[in-house]
Structures are given as structure tokens and as C-alpha cells.
N, C-alpha and C positions, 0 to 999 in steps of 0.2 A: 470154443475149444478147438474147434475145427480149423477154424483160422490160427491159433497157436500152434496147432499140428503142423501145419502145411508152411508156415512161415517156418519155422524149427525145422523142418526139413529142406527147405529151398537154400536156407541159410548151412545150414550141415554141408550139402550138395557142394553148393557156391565155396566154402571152406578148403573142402576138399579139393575140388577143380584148380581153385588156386591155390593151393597150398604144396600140389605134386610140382607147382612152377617154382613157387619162392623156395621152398626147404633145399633143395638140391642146387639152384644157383645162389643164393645166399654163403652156403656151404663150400661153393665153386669159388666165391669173389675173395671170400674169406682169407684161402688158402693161397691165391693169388697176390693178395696184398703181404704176404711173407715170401715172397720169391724174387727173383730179377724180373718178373715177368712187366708187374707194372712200373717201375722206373726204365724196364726199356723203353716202355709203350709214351711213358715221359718225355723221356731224349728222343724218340723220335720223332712225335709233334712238337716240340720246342722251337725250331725254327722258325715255324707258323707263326705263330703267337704275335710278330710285328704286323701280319695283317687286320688282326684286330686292335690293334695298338696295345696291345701287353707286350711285358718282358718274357724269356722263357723261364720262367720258375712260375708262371702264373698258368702253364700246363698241368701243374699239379693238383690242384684245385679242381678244375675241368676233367681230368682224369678217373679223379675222387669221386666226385661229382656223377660222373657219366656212370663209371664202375659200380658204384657203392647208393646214396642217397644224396640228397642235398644235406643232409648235416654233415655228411661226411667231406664232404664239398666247403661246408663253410667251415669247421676244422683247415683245411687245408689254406683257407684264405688266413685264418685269423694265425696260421705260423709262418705268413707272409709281410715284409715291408712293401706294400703294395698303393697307389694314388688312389684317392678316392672317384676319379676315371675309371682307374684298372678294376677295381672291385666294384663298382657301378656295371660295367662289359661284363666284365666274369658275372654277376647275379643275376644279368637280364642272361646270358647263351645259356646258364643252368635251370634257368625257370622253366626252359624250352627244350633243352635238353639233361634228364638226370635219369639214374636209376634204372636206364636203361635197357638195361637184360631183362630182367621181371619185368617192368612195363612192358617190352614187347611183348614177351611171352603172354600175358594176357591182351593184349589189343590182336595176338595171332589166335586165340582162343577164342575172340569173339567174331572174327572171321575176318579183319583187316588184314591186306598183303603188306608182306614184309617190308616191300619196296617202298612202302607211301608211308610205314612208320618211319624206315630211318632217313628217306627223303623231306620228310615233312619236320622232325623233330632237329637233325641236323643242319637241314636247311634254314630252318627260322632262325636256331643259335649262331650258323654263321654268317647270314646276313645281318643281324642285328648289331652282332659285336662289328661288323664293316662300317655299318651307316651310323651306329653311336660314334666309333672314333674320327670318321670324317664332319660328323655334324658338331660334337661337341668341344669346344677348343679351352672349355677351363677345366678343373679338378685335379689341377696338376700335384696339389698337395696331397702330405702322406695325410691315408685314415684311419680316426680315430677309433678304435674297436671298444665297443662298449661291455665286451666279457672276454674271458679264453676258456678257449675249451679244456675238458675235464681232461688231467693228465691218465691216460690209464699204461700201466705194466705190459711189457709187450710181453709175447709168451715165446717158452725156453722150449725149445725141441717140436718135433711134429706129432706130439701126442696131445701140446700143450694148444697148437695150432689147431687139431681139430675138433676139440673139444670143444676152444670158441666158437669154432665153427658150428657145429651143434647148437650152442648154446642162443646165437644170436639166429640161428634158422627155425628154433624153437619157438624164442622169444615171438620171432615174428609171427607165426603161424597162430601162437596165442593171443597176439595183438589183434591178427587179422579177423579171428574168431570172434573177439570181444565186440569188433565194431561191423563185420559185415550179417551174424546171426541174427543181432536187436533189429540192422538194417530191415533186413529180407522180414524179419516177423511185422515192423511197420509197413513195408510194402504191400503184403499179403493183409493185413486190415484195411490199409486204402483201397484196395482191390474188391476186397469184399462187403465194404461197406461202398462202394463206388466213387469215392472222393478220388481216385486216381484218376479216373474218366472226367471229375469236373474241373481237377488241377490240372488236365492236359490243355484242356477248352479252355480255360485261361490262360495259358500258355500258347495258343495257337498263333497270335502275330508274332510272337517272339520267333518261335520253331519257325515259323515260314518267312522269315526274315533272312534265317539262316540256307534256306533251303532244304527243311526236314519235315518228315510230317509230325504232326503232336504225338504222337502215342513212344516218340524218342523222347517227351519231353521231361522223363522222373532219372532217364540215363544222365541227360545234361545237370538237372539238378545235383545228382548225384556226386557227379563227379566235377562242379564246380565246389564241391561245399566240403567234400571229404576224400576227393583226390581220383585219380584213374586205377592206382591196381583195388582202390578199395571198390570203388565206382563201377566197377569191373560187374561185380558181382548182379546189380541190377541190369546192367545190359546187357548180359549174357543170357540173364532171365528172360529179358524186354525180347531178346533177336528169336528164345526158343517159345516165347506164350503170346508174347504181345504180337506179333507179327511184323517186329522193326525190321526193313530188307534192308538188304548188305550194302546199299547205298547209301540208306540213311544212319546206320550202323558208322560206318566210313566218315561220313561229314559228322556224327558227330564227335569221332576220335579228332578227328582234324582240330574241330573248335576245342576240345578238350584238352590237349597238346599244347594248345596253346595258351589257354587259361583253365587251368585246374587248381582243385586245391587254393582256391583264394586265397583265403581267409589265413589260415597256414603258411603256404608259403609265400605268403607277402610277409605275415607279422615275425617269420624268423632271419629275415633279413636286416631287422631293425639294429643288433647289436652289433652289426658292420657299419655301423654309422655315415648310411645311404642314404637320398632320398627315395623312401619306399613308394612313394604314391605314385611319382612318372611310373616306375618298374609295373605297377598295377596297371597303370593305363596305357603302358603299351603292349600289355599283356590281352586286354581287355579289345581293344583296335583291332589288333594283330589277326586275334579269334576271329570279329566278326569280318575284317577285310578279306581274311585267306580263303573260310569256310565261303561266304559268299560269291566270293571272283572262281573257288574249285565249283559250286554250284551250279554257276550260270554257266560254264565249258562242259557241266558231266552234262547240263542240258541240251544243251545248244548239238555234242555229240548223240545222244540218243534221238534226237530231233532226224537228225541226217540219216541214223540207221533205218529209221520209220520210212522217211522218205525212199530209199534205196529200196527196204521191202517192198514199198508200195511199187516203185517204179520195176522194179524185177520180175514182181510176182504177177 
């Protein structure tokens, strides 16, 4: 019973924590997507777009994408004539890069600096989309989409505007509720039954592969299997009980960044008629190359400061 207590509460907590992030910028993005603001924001990355070898109307997407969610992203592809190249690039930069206001705002929640999320999420999507269109020289043909997206009613006036808004800030917070409450009360029986302590210790080559120690090791789970703003919620717990320090906190946003959410967001890429499995396995690479190569410099750096202490003091 105790353990349903304290899960039911961690989970409430967690809820809340992110919920004061998503209600208000959901609400924000909302409102924006009925203004000039994002087809400025459009036209002014457009130009770019040849560096990854897209056209500029394939900024919309990315735009969607960054601003809004990945579905809102793949909308945006599927009202595009676009090569099976172009939308191959465009779904590897948004795997790496989406959703981005609300993910930060939780990965600055869990104490990562701002710098290393939009360094790290920006940076992967734009070098990848650089080294696909230098590497890859076919998919020159148009892609076949295997669904369209649901037509919905745009809304008349700004009352109409923010009611969506409401409504879809709502929604989410009742989504978020449904899946991070069960989350947290499962956590809090692994906890209490001690299977979390044995699923770390399995886990331990893995985690020290990365450069993390085990007791990161239910955040990584977490948020490979059901995403980072949800994944959020155990590693927020993990940094204020478990005693995960802001380093290993950090590396594992990193890995996380770059492969979250698998299972998901690989299998909704399917009805852009991709091949999804390279997207997975460079997704999956990508993780353990960056988190790995950022490890061994945050080492090799604290290494030097010791040294310094030593020699100074």
C-alpha cells in the first residue's frame, strides 16, 4: 500500500513539474502556428535548405517538426512533393531534432544547460542531413506515402485559436498523466522490492560503455522505450533520490537525443515510405559514438583539473 502511496505521489509530482512546462508552451506553439510568425521563421531558413540537399518548401516540415511534434513534422512532409532522399534527410534531422521547446524545458528541469541541448540536438540534425546528401547519391525519385494526414478545420477568430490551444495543452497533460503516473508507481515497486538495484547490475557494461554509472541506468531505459519529455519524469526522480550527478544526468540526455523513443519514433516513419531501419541504426550509432567520444573529453578534462589541484595545492 505504501508503495502505491509513494508511487501515486512521485507520479502526481512528476505530472505537475512537467505539466507547468507543456500546458503554457503547447498553448504558446498553438497560437503561433496561426500568425505570420512561423512562415516567417519558414522564409527565413529556406535558403539553407540546399545545404542539406532539400528544396526550400522542405523547411516546413523541420519547422513543424522543431516547433510542434514529429507528427506534426510528418504532416508537413506528407503535403509535400518531396524525393525519397528529401524525406529520408528531413526524418533522420527530426529524429534528432523535434519538439523542442517542451523537451528543453524538461532536459533544463533536470539540470542540463541550455547550451549542450540546442548544441547537441541541432548539431546532430545538421550534420546528418550534410553527410546523408554528400554520401548518398540515389533516391532521386518522388515518395510514395502510404497515408495523409487527417484534414482537420482550421479555426475562425482568436477565441477559436485559443480554445485549440487549451484544448490540445490539455489533452497533453492528460496523456502525460496517463503514462508517467503507472510509470513512477512501477518505478516505486522496483524500488521497493529491490529489482531496480538488480536491473542496474545488469545493466552495468552497458551504462559503463557509455560512460555513466548504473544507477542512470532505469533513466536510459526510460526514455529509450517511451521518449524524453515522458522519460523525463524518472530522471528527475533518479538526479533528486537516486543520487545520479549532473554529469551522468548530461551524458545521458546526450544518448537520449539521440536515440529516444525507438520503438515510436521509428515505426511512425513507416508511412512515408522510407527505409526505416538505416534511420534506426543511425540513430542508434550516433548515441553510442557522441555519448562515448563527450565521455572520454569530460574525462580526460577533470583528469587535468585534479592534476592542476594537485600541483597547486
Amino acid at each position: 500500500m505504501r508503495t502505491l502511496q509513494n508511487g501515486l505521489k512521485a507520479g502526481l509530482t512528476t505530472t505537475w513539474t512537467l505539466g507547468k512546462i507543456i500546458f503554457p508552451i503547447t498553448i504558446l506553439v498553438v497560437i503561433l502556428q496561426h500568425t505570420p510568425i512561423l512562415p516567417w521563421v519558414v522564409k527565413l531558413i529556406s535558403p539553407f535548405m540546399g545545404l542539406f540537399g532539400l528544396s526550400g518548401e522542405a523547411a516546413i516540415p523541420l519547422v513543424l517538426g522543431n516547433a510542434l511534434n514529429l507528427y506534426a513534422g510528418i504532416a508537413g512532409i506528407l503535403s509535400l512533393d518531396l524525393t525519397v532522399k528529401e524525406v529520408f534527410i528531413v526524418a533522420v534531422m527530426l529524429s534528432f531534432a523535434h519538439n523542442i521547446f517542451i523537451e528543453t524545458g524538461v532536459a533544463l528541469k533536470v539540470g542540463v544547460k541550455l547550451w549542450v541541448v540546442l548544441v547537441v540536438r541541432f548539431g546532430l540534425a545538421a550534420f546528418s542531413g550534410i553527410i546523408i546528401n554528400l554520401v548518398w547519391k540515389g533516391g532521386g525519385e518522388l515518395a510514395k506515402y502510404g497515408m495523409a494526414p487527417q484534414a482537420t478545420a482550421a479555426p475562425e477568430g482568436w477565441i477559436d485559436i485559443g480554445l485549440l490551444g487549451l484544448q490540445k495543452a490539455s489533452f497533453g497533460i492528460l496523456q502525460l498523466a496517463l503514462i508517467v503516473i503507472p510509470l513512477m508507481v512501477i518505478v516505486q515497486f522496483l524500488k521497493d522490492r529491490h529489482y531496480l538495484q538488480k536491473f542496474s547490475n545488469a545493466l552495468a557494461p552497458f551504462t559503463k560503455v557509455i560512460g555513466v554509472q548504473p544507477n542512470a541506468s532505469m533513466t536510459l531505459v526510460a526514455g529509450l522505450v517511451i521518449g524524453l519529455a515522458y522519460g523525463a519524469g524518472v530522471m528527475i526522480q533518479a538526479v533528486q533520490e537516486d543520487g545520479v550527478s549532473k554529469r551522468d544526468a548530461t551524458l545521458a540526455f546526450i544518448f537520449l537525443v539521440a536515440c529516444h523513443a525507438v520503438v515510436e519514433d521509428t515505426l511512425i516513419f513507416v508511412p512515408l515510405g522510407i527505409p526505416v531501419f538505416p534511420l534506426l541504426l543511425i540513430r542508434l550509432v550516433t548515441a553510442f559514438v557522441l555519448t562515448i567520444v563527450v565521455a572520454y573529453f569530460w574525462k580526460q578534462a577533470e583528469r587535468q583539473k585534479q592534476k592542476e589541484v594537485i600541483v597547486n595545492g
